[in-house]
C-alpha positions in Angstrom: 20.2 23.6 21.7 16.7 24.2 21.5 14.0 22.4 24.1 12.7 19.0 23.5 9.1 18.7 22.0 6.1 19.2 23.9 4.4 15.7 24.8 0.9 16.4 23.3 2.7 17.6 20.1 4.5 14.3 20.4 1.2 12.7 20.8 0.2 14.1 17.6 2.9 13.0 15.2 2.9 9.3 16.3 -0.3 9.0 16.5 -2.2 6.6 14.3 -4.4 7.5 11.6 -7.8 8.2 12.6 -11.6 9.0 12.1 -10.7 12.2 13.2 -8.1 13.0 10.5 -10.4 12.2 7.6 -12.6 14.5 9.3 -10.6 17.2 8.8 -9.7 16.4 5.4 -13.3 16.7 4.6 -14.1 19.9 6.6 -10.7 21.6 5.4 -11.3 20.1 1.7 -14.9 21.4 1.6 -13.4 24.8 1.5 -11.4 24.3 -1.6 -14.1 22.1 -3.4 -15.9 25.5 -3.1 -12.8 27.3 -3.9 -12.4 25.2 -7.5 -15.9 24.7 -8.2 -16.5 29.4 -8.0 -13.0 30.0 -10.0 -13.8 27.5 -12.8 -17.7 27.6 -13.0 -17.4 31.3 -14.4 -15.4 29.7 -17.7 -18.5 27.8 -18.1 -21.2 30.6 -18.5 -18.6 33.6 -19.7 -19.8 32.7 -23.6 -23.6 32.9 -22.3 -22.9 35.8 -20.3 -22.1 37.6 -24.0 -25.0 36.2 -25.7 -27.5 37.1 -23.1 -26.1 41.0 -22.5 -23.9 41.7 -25.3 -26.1 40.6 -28.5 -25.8 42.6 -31.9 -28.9 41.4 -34.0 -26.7 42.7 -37.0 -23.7 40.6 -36.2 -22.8 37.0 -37.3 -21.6 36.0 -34.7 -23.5 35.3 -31.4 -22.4 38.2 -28.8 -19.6 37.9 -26.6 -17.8 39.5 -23.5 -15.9 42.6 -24.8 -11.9 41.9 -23.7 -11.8 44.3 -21.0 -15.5 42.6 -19.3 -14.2 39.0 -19.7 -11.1 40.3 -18.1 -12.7 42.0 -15.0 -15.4 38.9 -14.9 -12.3 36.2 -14.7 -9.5 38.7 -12.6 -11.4 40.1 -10.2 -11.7 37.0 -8.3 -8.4 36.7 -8.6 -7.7 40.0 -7.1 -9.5 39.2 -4.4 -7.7 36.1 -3.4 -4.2 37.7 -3.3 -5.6 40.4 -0.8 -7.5 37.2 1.3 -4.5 34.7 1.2 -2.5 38.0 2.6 -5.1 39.2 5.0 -6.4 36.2 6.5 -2.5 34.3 6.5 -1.5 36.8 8.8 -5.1 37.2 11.2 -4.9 32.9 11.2 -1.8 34.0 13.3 -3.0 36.4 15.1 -6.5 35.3 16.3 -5.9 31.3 15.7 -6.9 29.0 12.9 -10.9 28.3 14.0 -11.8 32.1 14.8 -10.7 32.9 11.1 -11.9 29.9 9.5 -15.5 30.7 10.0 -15.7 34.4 8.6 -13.9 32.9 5.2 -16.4 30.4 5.0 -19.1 32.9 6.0 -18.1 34.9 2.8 -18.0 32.2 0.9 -21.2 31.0 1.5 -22.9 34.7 1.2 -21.2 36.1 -2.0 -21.3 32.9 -3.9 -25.2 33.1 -3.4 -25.0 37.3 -4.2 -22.7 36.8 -7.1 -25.8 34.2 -9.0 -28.2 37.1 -7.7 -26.7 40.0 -9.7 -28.9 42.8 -10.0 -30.4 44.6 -12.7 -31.0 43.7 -16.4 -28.5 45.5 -18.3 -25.4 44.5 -18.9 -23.5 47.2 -17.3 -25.6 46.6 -14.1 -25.5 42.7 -13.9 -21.4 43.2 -14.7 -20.4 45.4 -12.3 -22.3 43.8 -9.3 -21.3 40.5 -10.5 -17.6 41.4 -10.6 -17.8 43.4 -7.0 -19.4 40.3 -5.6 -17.0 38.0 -7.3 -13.8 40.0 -5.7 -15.1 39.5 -2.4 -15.9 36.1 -2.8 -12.2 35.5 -3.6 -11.3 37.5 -0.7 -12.7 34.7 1.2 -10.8 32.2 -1.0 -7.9 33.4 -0.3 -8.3 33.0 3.2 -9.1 29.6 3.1 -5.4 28.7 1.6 -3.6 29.8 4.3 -6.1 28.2 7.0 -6.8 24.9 4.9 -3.6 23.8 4.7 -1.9 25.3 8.3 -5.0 23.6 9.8 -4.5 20.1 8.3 -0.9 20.0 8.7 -1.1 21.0 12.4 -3.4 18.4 12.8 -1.6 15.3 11.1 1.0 13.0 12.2 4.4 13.1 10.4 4.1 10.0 8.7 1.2 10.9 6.5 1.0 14.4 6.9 2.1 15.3 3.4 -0.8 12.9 1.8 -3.3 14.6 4.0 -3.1 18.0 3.0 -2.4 17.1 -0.4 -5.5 15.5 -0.1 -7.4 18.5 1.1 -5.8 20.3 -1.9 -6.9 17.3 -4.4 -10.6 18.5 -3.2 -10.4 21.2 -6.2 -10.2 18.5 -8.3 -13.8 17.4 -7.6 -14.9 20.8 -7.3 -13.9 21.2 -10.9 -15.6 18.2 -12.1 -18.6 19.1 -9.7 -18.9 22.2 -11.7 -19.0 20.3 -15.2 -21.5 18.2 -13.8 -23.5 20.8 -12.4 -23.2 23.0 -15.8 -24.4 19.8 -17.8 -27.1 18.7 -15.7 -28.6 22.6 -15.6 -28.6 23.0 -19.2 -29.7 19.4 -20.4 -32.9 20.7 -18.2 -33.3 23.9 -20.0 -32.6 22.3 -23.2 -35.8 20.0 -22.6 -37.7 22.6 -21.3 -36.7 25.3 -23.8 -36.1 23.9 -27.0 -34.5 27.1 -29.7 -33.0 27.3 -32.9 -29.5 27.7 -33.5 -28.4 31.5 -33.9 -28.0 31.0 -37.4 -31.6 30.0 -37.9 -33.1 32.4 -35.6 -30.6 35.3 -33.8 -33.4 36.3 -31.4 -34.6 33.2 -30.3 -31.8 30.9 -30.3 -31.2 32.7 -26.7 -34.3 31.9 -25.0 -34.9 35.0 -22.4 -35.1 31.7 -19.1 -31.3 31.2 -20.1 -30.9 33.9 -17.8 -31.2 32.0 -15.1 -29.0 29.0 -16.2 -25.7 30.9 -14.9 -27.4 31.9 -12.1 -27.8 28.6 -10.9 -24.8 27.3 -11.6 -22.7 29.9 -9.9 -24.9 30.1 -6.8 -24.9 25.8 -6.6 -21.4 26.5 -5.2 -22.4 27.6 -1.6 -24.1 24.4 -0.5 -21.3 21.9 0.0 -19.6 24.9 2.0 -22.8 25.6 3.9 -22.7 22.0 4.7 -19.7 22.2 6.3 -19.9 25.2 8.6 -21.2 23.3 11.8 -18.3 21.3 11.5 -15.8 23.7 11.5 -17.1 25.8 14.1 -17.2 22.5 16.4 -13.4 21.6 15.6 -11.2 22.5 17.9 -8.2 24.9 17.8 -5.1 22.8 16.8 -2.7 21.9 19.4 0.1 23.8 17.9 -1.4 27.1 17.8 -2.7 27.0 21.5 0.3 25.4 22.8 3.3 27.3 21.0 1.5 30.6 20.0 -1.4 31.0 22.8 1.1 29.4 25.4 -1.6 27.5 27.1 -0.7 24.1 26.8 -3.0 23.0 29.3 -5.9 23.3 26.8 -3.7 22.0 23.7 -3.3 18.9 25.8 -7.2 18.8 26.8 -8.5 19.7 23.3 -5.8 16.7 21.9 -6.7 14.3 25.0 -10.6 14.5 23.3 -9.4 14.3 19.9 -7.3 11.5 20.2 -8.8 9.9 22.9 -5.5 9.2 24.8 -4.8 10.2 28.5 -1.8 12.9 27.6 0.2 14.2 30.5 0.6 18.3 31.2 3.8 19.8 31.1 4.5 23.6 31.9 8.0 24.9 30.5 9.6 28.6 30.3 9.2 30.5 27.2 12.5 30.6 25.3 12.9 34.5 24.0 15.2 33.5 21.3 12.4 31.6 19.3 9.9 35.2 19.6 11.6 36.1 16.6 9.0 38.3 14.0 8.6 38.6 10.2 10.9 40.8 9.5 13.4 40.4 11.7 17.5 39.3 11.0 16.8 36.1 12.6 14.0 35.1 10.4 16.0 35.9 7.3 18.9 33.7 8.3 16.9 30.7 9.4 13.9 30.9 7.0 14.8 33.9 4.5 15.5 31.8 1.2 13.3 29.0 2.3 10.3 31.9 1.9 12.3 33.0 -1.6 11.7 28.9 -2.5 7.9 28.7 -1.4 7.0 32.1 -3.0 9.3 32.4 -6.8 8.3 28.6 -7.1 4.7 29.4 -6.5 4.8 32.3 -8.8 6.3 30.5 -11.5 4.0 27.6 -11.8 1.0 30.0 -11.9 1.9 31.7 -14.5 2.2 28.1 -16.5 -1.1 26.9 -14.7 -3.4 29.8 -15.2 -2.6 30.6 -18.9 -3.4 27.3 -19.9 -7.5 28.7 -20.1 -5.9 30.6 -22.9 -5.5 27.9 -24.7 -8.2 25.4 -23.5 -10.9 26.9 -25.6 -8.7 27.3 -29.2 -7.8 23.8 -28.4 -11.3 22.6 -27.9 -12.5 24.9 -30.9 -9.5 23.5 -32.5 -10.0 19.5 -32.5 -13.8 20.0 -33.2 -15.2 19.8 -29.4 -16.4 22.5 -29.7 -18.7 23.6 -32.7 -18.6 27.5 -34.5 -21.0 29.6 -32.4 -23.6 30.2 -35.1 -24.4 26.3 -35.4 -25.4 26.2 -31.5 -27.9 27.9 -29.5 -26.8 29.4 -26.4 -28.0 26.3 -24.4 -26.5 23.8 -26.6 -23.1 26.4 -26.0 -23.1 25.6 -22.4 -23.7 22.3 -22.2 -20.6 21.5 -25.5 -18.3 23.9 -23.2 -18.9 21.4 -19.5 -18.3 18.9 -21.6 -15.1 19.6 -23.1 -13.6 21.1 -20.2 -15.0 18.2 -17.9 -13.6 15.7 -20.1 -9.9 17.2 -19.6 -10.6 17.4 -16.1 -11.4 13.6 -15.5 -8.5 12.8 -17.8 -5.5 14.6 -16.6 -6.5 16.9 -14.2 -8.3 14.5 -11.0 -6.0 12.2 -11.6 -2.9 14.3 -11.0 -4.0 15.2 -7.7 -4.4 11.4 -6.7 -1.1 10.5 -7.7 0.1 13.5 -5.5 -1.8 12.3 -2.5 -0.3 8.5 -3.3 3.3 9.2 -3.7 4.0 12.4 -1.7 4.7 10.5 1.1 6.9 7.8 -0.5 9.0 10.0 -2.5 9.2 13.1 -1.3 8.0 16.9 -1.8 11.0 18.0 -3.3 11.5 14.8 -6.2 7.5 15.4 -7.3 8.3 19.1 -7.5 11.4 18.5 -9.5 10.1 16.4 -11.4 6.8 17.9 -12.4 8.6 21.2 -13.5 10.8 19.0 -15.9 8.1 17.4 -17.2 6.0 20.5 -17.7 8.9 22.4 -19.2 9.7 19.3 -21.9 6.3 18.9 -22.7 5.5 22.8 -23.0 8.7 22.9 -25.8 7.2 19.3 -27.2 4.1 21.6 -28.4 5.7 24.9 -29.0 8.5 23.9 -31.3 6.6 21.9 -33.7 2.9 24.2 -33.2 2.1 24.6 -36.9 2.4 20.5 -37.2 0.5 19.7 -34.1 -2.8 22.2 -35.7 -3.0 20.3 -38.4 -6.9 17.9 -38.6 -4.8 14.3 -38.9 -2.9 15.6 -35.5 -4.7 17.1 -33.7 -5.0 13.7 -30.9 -1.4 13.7 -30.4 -1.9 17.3 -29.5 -4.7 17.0 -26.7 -2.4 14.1 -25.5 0.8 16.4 -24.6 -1.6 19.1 -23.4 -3.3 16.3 -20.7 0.3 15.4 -19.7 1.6 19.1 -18.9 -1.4 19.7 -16.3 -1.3 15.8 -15.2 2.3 16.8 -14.0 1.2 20.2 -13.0 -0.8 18.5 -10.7 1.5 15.6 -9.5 4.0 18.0 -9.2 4.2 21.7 -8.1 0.4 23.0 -8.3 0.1 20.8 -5.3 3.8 20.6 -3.2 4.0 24.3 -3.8 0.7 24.2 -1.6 1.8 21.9 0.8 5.4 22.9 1.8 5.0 26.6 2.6 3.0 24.9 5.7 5.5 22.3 6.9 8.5 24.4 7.2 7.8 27.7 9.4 7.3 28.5 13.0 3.1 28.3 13.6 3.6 31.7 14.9 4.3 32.9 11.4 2.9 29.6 9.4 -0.1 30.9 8.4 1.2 34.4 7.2 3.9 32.6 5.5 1.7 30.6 3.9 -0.1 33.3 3.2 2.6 35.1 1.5 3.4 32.5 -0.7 0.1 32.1 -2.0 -1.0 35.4 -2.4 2.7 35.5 -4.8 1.2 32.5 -6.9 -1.7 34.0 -7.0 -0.1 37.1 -8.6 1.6 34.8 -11.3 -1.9 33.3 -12.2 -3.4 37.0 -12.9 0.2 37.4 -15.4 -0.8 34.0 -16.5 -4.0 35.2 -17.3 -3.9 38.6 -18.6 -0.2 38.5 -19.8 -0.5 35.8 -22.0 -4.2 36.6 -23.3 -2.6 39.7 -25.0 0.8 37.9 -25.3 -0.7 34.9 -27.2 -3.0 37.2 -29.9 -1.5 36.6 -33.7 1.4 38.8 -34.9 -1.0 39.4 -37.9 -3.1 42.7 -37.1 -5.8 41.6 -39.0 -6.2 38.4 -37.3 -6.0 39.4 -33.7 -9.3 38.4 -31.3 -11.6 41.8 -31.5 -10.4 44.8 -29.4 -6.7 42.6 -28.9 -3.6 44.7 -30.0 -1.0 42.1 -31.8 1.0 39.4 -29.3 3.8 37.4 -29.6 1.4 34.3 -31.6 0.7 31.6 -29.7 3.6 29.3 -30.4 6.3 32.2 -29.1 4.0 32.1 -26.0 4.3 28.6 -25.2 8.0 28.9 -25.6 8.3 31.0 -23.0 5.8 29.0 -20.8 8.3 26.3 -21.3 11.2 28.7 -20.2 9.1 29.8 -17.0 8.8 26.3 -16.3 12.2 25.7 -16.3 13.2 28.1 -13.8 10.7 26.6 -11.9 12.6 23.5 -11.6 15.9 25.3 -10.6 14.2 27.6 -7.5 13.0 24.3 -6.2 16.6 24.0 -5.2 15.9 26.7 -2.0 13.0 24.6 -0.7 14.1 21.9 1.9 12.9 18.3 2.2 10.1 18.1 4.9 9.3 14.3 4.5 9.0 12.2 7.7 9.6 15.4 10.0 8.1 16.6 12.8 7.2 20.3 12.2 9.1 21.4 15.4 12.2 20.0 13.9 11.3 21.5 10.8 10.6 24.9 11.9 13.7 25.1 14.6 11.1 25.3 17.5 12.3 22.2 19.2 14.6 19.4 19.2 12.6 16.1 18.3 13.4 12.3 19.6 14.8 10.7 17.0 
């Protein structure tokens, strides 16, 4: 029989909502508004990234990333997050929350700004330090998903904990649409300032040489909201958990919590208990949390690879129902502004609100029925395209088709993109929360780079001579989304291994105490 719970943790799960919790929603949240608004910006300015360094006045067409640029451009940053969400998971548990929380932001802040200051003026140049910058800056990413979400989860009461770090995680959301805004807003000034022909009319001119510094700005905007925040982070104080359970001073949890909460909260000292030191990799880990890790990390994975291949097909879609006009009819402004557009159009209808309906309901029906039930959704809706893909291209369709593809990533998103966030840091000891968390992420994060890369080659036409240029032959789009369906699918049946945490303390959760019913 394990020990009863420690009274300032106590204090914590019954205590009322607060100032002080929305607080750290916003400091926590800033992080992954950041997060969202770097990852998705780049989609924005990858076409005028080609036009500006890869333009062939012979060609037709306006220039564009070679495959094996646009790939190192949009993965490195995803590289860099697996090795932060691994690195800084397991240093949150060493050094504690705050300490780490600062450097990630630090490196946010600092290669956000580097990445828009890329040097040179050739393309090799601007590329290479753009992608080294962009690999650190998800290096500090990463870190934050471990820290955000171990941070707001320590610091909630059990009532409405899963809302509030679901509403933390909803904060990509807005970076997203921040992004689109910020995309539109830059180029409708340029496009005032620096009015060009289209490429067919002119090839030369229709990229006006100031368009240069249109990405620029929009990939360096993303350090300010996270600048914002860094006094505030460095004046929150350690959460109770970690000082009480994995410092062992519970003095200063209960002082810290005492100013937090602003309740009187009585000192207790108590004996360590040995059998709870248990590590990582240990026999006792395994039996008690081994297939609940297994649940958090292959149901992570999964989803990722569904989640991140779905900017595969955002742009044929877009290109598809006529958002988005052929190249040569645009200049490379016009380009940017049609792309934010598009892209901040689907966000606002199915993306945002899918988060919001996560944040509503989480704590109502559970982590485990929105999981369940977002993977079932995904998967029927995934086979509701795939199976009948040559009617759903056709012009007169084409509505019905931008309505199933809204509804996948609406229940992508109130479903697993956010529970498989929030669970991984409910249900582990906060000696090994953060690293756990950690580990999960950084294997989601791994299924969003085979999301990405797999299915870019995977989703290329059988047809050789139709194929993308420098693409070998895939699998066709339509046998692609067939198997994202399939993915999905297994998705739903791994949930099975990760338990319930709703209206639980996290001591009861974890095994580190026995909680007052």
């Amino acid at each position: 029989m394990a020990e009863k719970q420690l009274g300032v943790l106590k204090a914590l799960d019954v205590a009322k909502t607060q100032l002080y919790h929305f607080t750290a929603i916003v400091i926590a949240g800033m992080g992954f508004f950041t997060d969202a608004y770097d990852l998705f910006c780049v989609s924005l300015v990858t076409k005028l990234l080609g036009r500006l360094y890869y333009f062939n006045p012979a060609s037709e067409k306006p220039g564009s990333l070679p495959p094996h640029v646009a790939a190192a451009v949009n993965g490195v940053a995803l590289c860099g997050t697996l090795a932060g969400q691994l690195f800084f998971g397991w240093l949150g548990d060493k050094l504690g929350r705050k300490k780490v929380y600062g450097i990630t932001l630090i490196m946010m802040i600092v290669c956000s700004v580097a990445s828009g200051l890329s040097f040179g003026n050739t393309a090799k140049g601007v590329m290479t330090t753009l992608c080294f910058f962009r690999f650190w800056l998800g290096f500090g990413i990463g870190g934050d998903y471990p820290l955000s979400a171990t941070i707001m989860s320590e610091y909630a009461n059990k009532k409405t904990r899963g809302a509030f770090i679901a509403a933390v995680f909803a904060m990509q959301g807005v970076g997203i649409l921040a992004g689109g805004f910020v995309a539109l807003a830059v180029s409708s000034i340029f496009d005032k300032k620096f009015p060009s022909p289209t490429y067919a009319q002119d090839r030369i001119l229709s990229t006006p040489p100031q368009a240069d510094y249109i990405w620029r700005i929009i990939v360096m905007f993303g350090a300010l909201p996270a600048a914002l925040t860094y006094y505030w982070r460095m004046k929150m104080p350690e959460t109770a958990r970690y000082t009480a359970l994995v410092a062992k001073n519970i003095k200063k949890a209960t002082q810290d919590m005492s100013k937090v909460l602003q309740v009187d909260i009585e000192v207790e000292e108590r004996a360590e208990d040995p059998k709870l030191n248990y590590g990582l990799f240990s026999k006792e880990f395994l039996r008690r949390h081994g297939l609940h890790l297994l649940g958090t990390t292959s149901t992570w994975f999964l989803l990722d690879i569904a989640f991140y291949s779905q900017n595969l097909f955002q742009k044929d879609i877009f290109s598809a129902i006529g958002w988005i006009p052929k190249a040569a009819t645009m200049n490379a402004i016009h380009e940017v502004f049609k792309i934010a557009k598009a892209q901040t159009l689907i966000a606002l209808c199915s993306t945002v609100p899918g988060y919001w309906f996560t944040v509503a309901f989480i704590d109502i029906i559970g982590r485990f029925a929105i999981q369940l039930m977002g993977f079932f959704f995904m998967t029927v809706f995934m086979f509701a395209i795939a199976f009948p893909y040559n009617h759903w291209i056709l012009p007169d369709n084409r509505i019905g088709f931008v309505i199933m593809y809204s509804l996948t990533f609406f229940f992508a998103n109130f479903g697993p993109n956010a529970t498989t966030f929030i669970v991984p840091a409910e249900i582990f000891p906060a000696r090994l929360r953060s690293t756990c968390h950690g580990i999960s992420a950084a294997t989601g994060k791994a299924g969003a780079i085979v999301g990405a890369f797999g299915f870019l080659y995977a989703a290329q036409p059988q047809d050789k001579t139709k194929t993308d240029a420098g693409y070998p032959p895939g699998i066709g789009v339509k046998n692609s989304l067939i198997m994202l369906g399939v993915i999905n699918f297994v998705g739903m049946l791994f949930t099975f291994l990760v338990p319930e945490p709703k209206g639980k303390s996290l001591e009861e959760l974890s095994g580190e105490a026995e909680v007052d019913k």
